[in-house]
C-alpha positions in Angstrom: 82.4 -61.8 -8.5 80.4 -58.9 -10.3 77.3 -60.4 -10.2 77.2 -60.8 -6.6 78.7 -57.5 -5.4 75.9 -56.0 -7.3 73.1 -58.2 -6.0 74.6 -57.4 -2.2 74.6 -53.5 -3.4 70.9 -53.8 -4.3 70.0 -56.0 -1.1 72.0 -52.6 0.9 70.5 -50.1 -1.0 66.9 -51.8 -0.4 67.5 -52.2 2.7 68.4 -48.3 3.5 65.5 -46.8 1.3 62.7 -49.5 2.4 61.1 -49.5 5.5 61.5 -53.0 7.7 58.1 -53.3 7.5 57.3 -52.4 3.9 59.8 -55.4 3.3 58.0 -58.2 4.9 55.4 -57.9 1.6 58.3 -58.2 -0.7 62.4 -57.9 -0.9 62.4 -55.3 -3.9 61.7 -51.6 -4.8 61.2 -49.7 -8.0 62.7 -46.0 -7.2 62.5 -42.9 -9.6 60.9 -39.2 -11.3 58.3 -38.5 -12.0 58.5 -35.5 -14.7 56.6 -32.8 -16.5 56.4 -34.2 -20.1 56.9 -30.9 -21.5 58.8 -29.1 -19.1 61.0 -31.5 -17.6 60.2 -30.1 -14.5 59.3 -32.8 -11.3 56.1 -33.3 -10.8 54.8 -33.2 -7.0 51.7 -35.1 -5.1 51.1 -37.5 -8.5 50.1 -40.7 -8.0 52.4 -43.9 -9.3 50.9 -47.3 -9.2 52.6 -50.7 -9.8 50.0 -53.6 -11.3 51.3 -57.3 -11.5 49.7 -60.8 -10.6 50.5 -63.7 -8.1 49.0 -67.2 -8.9 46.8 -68.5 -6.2 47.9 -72.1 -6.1 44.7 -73.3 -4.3 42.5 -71.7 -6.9 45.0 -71.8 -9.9 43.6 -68.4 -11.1 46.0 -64.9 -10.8 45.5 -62.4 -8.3 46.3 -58.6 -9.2 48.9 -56.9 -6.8 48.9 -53.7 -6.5 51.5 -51.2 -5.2 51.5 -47.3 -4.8 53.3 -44.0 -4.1 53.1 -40.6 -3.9 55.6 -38.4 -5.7 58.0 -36.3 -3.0 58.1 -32.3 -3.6 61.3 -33.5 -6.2 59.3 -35.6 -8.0 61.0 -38.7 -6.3 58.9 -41.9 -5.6 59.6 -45.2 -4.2 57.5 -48.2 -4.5 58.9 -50.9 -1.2 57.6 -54.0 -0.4 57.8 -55.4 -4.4 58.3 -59.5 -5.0 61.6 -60.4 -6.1 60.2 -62.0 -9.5 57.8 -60.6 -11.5 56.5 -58.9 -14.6 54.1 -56.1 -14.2 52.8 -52.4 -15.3 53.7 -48.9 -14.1 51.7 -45.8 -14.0 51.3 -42.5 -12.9 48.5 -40.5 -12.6 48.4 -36.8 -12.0 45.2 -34.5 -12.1 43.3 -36.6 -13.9 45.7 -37.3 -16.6 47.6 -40.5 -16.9 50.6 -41.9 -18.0 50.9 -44.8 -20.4 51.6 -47.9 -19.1 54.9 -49.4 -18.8 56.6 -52.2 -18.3 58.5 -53.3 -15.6 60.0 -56.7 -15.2 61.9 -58.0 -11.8 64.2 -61.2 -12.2 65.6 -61.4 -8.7 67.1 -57.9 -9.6 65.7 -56.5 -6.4 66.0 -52.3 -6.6 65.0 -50.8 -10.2 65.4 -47.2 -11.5 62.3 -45.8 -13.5 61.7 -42.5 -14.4 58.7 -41.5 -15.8 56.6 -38.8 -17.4 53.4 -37.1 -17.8 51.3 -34.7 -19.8 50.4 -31.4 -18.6 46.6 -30.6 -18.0 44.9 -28.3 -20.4 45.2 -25.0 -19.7 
């Protein structure tokens, strides 16, 4: 079955890239690049930040979550520990500037792909 060779994939992949203990928060990660909007180049040391909310059943109100990374020396991030359902808002911020924010949406999907970009600073 398709659908469930792909989910144990993911579940491997998580596993591998994910530290044991980044995964007791959460069973998913949102990997990618981080690149130069105008070069294409990678972009090292920026700053990418995951936003989304978790109801607080005793209160009934949402709570923002919030996840980060730093970008490797290729421009490669990974953001472990994620929950397995939910919609939230990706960023990256590098010198100063920032990215827009996108969407990102989890349905049990576990391991995402995102690459992203941002502006150079001004010379």
């Amino acid at each position: 079955h398709p659908t469930a060779l792909s989910v144990t994939l993911r579940t491997t992949l998580v596993k591998m890239l994910c530290p044991a203990a980044w995964l007791t928060r959460g069973p998913a990660a949102l990997l990618g690049r981080v690149r130069n909007a105008d070069s294409g180049q990678p972009v090292p040391g920026a700053d990418v930040s995951v936003v989304y909310y978790e109801v607080d059943l005793l209160k009934l109100t949402k709570v923002p979550r919030l996840r980060e990374a730093r970008t490797a020396d290729d421009g490669t991030y990974r953001i472990c520990g994620l929950p397995a359902t939910f919609d939230g808002k990706v960023q990256v911020d590098h010198a100063g500037l920032k990215s827009g924010d996108v969407p990102v949406s989890f349905d049990k999907s576990l391991l995402q792909v995102r690459s992203l970009s941002v502006a150079s600073a001004a010379a």
